[in-house]
C-alpha positions as a Markdown table, in Angstrom:
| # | Residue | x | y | z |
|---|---|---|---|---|
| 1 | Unk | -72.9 | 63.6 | 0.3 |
| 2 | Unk | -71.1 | 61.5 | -2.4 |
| 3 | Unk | -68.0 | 59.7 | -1.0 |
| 4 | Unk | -64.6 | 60.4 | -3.0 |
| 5 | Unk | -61.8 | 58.5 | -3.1 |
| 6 | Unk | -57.8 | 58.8 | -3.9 |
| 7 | Unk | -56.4 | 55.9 | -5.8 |
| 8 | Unk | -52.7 | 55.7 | -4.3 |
| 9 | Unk | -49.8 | 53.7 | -6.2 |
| 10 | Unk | -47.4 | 52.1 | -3.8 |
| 11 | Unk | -44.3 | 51.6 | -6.1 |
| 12 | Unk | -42.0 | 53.4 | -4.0 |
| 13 | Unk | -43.3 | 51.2 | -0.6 |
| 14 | Unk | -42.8 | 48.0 | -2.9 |
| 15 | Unk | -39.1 | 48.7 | -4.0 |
| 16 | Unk | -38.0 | 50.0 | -0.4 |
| 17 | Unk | -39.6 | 46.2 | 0.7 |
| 18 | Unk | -37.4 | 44.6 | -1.8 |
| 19 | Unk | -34.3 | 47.0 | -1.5 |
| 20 | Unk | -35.0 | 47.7 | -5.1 |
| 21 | Unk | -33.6 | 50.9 | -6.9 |
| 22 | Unk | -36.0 | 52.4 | -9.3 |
| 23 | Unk | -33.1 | 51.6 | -12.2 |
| 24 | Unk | -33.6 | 48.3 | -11.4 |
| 25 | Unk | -36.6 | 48.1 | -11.8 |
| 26 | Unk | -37.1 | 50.1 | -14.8 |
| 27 | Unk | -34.4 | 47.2 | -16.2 |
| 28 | Unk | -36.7 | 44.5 | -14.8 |
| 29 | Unk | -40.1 | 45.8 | -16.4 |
| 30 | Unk | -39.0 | 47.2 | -19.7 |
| 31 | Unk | -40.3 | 50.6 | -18.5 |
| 32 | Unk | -38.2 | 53.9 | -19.0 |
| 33 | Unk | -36.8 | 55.2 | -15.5 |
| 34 | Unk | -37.9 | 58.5 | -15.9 |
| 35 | Unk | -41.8 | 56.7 | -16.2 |
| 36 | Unk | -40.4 | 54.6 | -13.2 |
| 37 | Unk | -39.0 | 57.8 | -11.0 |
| 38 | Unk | -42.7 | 59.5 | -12.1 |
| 39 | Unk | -45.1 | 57.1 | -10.7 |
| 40 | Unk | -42.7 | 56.7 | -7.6 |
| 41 | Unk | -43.4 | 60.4 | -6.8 |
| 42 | Unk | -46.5 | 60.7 | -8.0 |
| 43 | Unk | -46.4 | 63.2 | -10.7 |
| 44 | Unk | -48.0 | 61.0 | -13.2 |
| 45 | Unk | -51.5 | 61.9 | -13.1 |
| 46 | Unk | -52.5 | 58.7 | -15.8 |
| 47 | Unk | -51.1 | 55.5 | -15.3 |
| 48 | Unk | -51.3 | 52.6 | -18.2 |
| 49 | Unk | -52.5 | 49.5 | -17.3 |
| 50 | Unk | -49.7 | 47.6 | -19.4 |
| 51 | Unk | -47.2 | 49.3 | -16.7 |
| 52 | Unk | -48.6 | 48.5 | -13.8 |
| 53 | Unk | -48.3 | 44.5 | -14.9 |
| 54 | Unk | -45.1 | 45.2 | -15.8 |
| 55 | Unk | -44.3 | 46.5 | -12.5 |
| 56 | Unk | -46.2 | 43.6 | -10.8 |
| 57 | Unk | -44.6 | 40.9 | -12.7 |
| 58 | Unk | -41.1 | 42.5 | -12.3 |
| 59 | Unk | -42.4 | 42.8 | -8.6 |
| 60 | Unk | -43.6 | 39.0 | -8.6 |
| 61 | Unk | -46.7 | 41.2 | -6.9 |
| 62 | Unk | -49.9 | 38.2 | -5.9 |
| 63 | Unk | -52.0 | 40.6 | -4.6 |
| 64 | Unk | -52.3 | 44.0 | -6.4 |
| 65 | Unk | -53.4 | 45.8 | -3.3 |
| 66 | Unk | -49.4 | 46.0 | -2.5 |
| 67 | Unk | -49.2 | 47.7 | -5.4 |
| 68 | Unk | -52.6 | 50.0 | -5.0 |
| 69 | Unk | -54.4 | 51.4 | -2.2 |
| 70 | Unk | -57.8 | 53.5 | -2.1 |
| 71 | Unk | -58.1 | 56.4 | 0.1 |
| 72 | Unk | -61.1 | 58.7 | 1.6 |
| 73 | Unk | -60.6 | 62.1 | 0.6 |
């Protein structure tokens, strides 16, 4: 049996870690808050690549795996 697995964003778990509203960091990365507020609740089925390093250099993320997780499904 193939094994599947769930890509997870953890924006939301990175912001609450940093006391960071999602306005703020919409400001910080360039990225519209309603973009911001979609991958936070994970409604946004495709996410650019040119966001997520936007996020993580607004974040000052090292290690991407704060910002992504893999799950088993």
């Amino acid at each position: 049996m193939e094994k599947k697995f769930v890509v997870k964003l953890k924006v939301k778990e990175a912001l609450e870690s940093r006391k960071l509203s999602q306005k703020k960091l919409a400001e910080m990365s360039g990225i519209r808050e309603s973009t911001i507020s979609d991958i936070v609740r994970g409604t946004r089925t495709v996410i650019n690549f040119e966001h997520l390093s936007k996020i993580a250099e607004a974040l000052e993320v090292t290690d991407i795996r704060e910002l992504i997780d893999f799950e088993d499904k």
